[in-house]
NUZADO-685392 format. One record per residue: residue number from 1; x, y, z of N, C-alpha, C in turn. Coordinates in Angstrom, 1 decimal. Layout:
REM residues N
VOKOL  num     n_u     n_v     n_w    ca_u    ca_v    ca_w     c_u     c_v     c_w
VOKOL  NUM       X       Y       Z       X       Y       Z       X       Y       Z
...
This chain:
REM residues 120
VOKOL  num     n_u     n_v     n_w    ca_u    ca_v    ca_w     c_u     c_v     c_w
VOKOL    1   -86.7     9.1    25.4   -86.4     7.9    24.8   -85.2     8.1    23.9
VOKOL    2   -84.3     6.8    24.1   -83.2     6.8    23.1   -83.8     5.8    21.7
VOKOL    3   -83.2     6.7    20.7   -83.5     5.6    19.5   -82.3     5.3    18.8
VOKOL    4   -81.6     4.2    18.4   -80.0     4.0    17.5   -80.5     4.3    16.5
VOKOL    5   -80.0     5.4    15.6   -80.9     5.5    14.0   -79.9     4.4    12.9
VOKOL    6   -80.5     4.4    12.0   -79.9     3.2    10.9   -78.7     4.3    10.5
VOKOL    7   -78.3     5.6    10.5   -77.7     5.9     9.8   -76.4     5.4    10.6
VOKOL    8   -76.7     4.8    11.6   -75.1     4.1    12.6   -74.4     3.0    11.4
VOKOL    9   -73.2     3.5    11.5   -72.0     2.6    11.1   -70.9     3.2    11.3
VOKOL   10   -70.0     1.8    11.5   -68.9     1.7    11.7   -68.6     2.4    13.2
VOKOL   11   -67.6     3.5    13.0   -67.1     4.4    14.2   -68.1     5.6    14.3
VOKOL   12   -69.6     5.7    13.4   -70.3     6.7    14.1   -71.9     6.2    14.2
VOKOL   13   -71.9     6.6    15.6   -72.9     6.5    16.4   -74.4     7.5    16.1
VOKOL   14   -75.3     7.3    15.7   -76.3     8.3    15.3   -77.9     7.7    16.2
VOKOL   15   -77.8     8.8    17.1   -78.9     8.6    17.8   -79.8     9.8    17.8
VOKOL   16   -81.5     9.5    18.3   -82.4    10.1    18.7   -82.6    10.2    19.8
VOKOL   17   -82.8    11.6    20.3   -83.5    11.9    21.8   -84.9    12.2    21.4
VOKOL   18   -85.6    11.9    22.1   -87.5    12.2    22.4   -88.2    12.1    23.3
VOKOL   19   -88.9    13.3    23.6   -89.5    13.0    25.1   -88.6    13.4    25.9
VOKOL   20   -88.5    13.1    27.5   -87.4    13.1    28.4   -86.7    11.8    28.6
VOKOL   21   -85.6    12.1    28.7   -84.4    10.9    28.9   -84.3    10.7    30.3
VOKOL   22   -84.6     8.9    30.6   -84.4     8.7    31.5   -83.0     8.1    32.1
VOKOL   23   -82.7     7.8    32.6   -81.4     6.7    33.3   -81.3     5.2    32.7
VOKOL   24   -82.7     4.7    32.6   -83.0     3.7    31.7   -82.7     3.7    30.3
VOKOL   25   -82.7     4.9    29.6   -82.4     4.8    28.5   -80.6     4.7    28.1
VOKOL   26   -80.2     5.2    28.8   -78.8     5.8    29.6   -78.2     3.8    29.3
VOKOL   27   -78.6     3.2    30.8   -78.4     2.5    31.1   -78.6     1.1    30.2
VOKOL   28   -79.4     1.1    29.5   -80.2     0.0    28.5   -79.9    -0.4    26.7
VOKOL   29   -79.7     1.9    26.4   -79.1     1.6    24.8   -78.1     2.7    24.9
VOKOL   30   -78.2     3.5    25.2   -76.9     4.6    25.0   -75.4     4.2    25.3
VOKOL   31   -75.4     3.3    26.9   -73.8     3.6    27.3   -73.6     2.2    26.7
VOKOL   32   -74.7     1.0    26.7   -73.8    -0.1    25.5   -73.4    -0.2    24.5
VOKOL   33   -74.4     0.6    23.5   -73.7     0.7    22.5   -72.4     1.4    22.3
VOKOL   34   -72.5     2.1    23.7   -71.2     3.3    22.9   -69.9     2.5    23.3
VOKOL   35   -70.1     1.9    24.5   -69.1     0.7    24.8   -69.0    -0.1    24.0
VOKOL   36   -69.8    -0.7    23.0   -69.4    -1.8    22.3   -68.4    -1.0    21.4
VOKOL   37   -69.1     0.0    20.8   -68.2     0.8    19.9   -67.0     1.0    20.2
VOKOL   38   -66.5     1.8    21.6   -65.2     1.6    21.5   -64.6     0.9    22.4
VOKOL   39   -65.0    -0.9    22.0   -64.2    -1.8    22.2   -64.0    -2.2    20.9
VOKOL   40   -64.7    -1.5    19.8   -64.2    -1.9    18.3   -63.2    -0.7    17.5
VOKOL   41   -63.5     0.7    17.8   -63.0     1.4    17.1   -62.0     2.2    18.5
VOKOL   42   -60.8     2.7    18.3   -60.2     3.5    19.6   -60.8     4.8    19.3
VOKOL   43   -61.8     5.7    18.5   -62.3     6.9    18.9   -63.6     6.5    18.2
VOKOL   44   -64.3     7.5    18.6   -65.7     7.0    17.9   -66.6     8.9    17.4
VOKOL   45   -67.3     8.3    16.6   -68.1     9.8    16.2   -69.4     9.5    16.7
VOKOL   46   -70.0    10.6    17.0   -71.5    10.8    17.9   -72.4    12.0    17.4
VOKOL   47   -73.7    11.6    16.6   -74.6    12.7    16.0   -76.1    12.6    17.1
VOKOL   48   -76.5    13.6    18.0   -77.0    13.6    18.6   -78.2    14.2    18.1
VOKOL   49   -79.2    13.7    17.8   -80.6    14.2    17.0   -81.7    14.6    18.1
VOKOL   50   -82.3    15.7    18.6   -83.0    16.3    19.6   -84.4    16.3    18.6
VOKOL   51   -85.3    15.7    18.6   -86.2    15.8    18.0   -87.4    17.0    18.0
VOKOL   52   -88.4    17.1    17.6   -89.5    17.9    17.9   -89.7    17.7    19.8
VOKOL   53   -90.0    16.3    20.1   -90.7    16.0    21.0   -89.7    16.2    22.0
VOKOL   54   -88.2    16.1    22.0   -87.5    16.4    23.3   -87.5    16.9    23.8
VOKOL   55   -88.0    16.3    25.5   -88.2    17.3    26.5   -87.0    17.6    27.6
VOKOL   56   -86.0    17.2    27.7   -85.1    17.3    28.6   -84.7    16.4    28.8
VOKOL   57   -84.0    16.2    30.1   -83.5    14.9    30.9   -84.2    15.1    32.2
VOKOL   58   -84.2    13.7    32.8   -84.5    13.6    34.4   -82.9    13.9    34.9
VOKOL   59   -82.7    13.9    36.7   -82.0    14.5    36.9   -80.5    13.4    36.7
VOKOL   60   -81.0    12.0    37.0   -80.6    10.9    37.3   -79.7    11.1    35.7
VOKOL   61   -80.5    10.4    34.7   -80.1    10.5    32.8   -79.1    11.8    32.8
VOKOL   62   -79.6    12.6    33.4   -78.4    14.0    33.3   -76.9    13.5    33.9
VOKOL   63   -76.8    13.5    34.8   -76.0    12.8    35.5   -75.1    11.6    35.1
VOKOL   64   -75.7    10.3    34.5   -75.7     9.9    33.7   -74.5    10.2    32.1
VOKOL   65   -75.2    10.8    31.8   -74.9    11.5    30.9   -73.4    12.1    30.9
VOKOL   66   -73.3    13.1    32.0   -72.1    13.8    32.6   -71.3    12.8    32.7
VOKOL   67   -71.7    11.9    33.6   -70.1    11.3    34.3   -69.8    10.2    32.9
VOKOL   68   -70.3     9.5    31.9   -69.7     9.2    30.9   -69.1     9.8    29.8
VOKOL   69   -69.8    10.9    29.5   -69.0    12.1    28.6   -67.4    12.8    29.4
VOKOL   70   -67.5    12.4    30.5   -66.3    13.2    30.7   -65.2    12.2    31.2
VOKOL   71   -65.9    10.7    31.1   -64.7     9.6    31.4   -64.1     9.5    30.1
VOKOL   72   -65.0     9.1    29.1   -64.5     9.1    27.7   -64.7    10.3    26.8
VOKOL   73   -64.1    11.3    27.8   -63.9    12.6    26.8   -63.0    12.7    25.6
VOKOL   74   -61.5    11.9    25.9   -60.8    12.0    24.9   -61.1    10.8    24.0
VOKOL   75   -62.5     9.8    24.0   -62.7     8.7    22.9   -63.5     9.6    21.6
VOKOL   76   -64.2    11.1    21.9   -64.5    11.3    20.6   -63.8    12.0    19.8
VOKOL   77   -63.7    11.7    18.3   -63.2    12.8    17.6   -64.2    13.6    16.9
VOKOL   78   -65.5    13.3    16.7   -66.5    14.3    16.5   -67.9    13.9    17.1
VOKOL   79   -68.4    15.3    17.8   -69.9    15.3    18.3   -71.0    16.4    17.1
VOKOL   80   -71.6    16.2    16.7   -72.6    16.9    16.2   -74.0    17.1    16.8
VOKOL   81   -74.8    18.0    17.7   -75.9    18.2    18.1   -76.7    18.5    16.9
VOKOL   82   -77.7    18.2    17.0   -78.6    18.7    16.1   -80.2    19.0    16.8
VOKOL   83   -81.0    20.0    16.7   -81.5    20.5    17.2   -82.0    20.6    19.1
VOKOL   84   -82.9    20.6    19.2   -83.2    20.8    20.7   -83.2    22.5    21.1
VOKOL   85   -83.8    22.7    22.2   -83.6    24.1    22.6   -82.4    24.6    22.9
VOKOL   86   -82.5    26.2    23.2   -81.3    26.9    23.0   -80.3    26.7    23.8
VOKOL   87   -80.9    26.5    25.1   -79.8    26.0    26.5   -79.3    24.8    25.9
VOKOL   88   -79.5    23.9    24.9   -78.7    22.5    25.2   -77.6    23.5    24.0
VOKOL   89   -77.9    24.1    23.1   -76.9    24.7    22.3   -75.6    25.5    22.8
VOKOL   90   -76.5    26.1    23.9   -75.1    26.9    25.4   -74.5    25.8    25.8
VOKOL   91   -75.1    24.7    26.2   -74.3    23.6    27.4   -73.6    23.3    26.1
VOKOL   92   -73.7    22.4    24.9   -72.9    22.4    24.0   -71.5    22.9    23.6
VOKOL   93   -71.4    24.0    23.8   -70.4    25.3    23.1   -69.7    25.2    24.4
VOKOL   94   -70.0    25.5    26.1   -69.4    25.5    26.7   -68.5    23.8    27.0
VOKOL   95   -68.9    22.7    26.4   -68.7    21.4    26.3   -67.6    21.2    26.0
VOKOL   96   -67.3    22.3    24.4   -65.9    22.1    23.7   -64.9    22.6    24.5
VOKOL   97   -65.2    23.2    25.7   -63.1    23.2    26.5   -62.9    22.1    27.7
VOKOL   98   -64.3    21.2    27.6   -63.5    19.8    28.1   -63.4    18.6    27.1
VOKOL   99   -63.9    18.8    25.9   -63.8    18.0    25.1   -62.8    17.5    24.0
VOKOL  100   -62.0    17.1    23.9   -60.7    18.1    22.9   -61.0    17.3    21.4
VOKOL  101   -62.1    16.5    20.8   -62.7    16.2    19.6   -63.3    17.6    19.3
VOKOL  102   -64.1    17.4    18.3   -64.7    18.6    17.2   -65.7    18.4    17.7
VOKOL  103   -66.7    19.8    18.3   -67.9    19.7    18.7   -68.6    20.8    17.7
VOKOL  104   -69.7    20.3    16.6   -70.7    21.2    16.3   -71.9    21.3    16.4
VOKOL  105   -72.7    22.1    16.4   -74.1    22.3    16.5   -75.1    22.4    15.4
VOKOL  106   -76.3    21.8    15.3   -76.8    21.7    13.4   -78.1    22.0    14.2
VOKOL  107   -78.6    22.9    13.3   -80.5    23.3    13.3   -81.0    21.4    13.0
VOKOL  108   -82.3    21.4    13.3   -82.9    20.5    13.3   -82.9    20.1    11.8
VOKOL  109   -83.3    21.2    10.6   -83.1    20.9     9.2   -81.9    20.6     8.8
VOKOL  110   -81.1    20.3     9.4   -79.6    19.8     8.5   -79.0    19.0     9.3
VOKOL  111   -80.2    17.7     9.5   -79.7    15.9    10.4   -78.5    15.3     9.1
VOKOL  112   -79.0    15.2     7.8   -78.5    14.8     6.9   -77.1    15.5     6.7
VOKOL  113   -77.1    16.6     7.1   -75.4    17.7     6.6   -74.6    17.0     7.9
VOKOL  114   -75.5    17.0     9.5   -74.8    16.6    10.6   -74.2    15.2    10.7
VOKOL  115   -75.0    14.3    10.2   -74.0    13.0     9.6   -73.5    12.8     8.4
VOKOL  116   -73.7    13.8     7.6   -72.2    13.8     6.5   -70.7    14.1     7.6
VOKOL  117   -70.9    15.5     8.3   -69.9    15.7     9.1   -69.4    15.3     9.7
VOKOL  118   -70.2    14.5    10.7   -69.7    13.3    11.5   -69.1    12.1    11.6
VOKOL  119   -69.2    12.1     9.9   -68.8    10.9     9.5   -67.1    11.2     8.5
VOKOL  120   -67.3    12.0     8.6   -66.2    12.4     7.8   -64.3    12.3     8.1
């Protein structure tokens, strides 16, 4: 499940992952909001919160996922991940040589440091 957290404003986007992500979530709150956003701002910031309960993606939400990150690769100027397992922390780091915004990675304890940075 996608959740928009309250800490969203302006040009940054602050969401929760939980459980496994489906296509529906993709489809329903993720790619509109991010669309509305940058039909308001020309780049936008993105804090990606992986909760306790994150379990992955289905194959579809993956997919998903991919072919919008890499249409509007040059719309972000900063991503912050913030926890989840170690593989999303590899896919991550390998992310920043198609990404040309600022990509960082935050332990689950420092949500609050990851949207100071994000917002910055």
């Amino acid at each position: 499940m996608i959740t928009i957290r309250p800490e969203t404003a302006e040009q940054t986007l602050v969401i929760e992952a939980s459980e496994k992500l489906t296509a529906k979530d993709y489809k329903d709150v993720f790619i509109p909001k991010l669309e509305q956003l940058l039909q308001q701002f020309e780049k936008i910031r993105i804090v990606f919160y992986l909760n306790d309960s994150f379990d992955g993606w289905e194959l579809e939400a993956m997919w998903d996922d991919a072919k919008f990150g890499f249409q509007h690769r040059k719309d972000f100027t900063r991503i912050a991940v913030v926890g989840g397992p170690r593989w999303v922390a590899w896919a991550t780091r390998l992310g920043t040589y198609f990404i040309p915004g600022e990509l960082k990675i935050f332990d689950t304890a420092l949500l609050a440091e990851a949207i100071t940075w994000a917002k910055q």
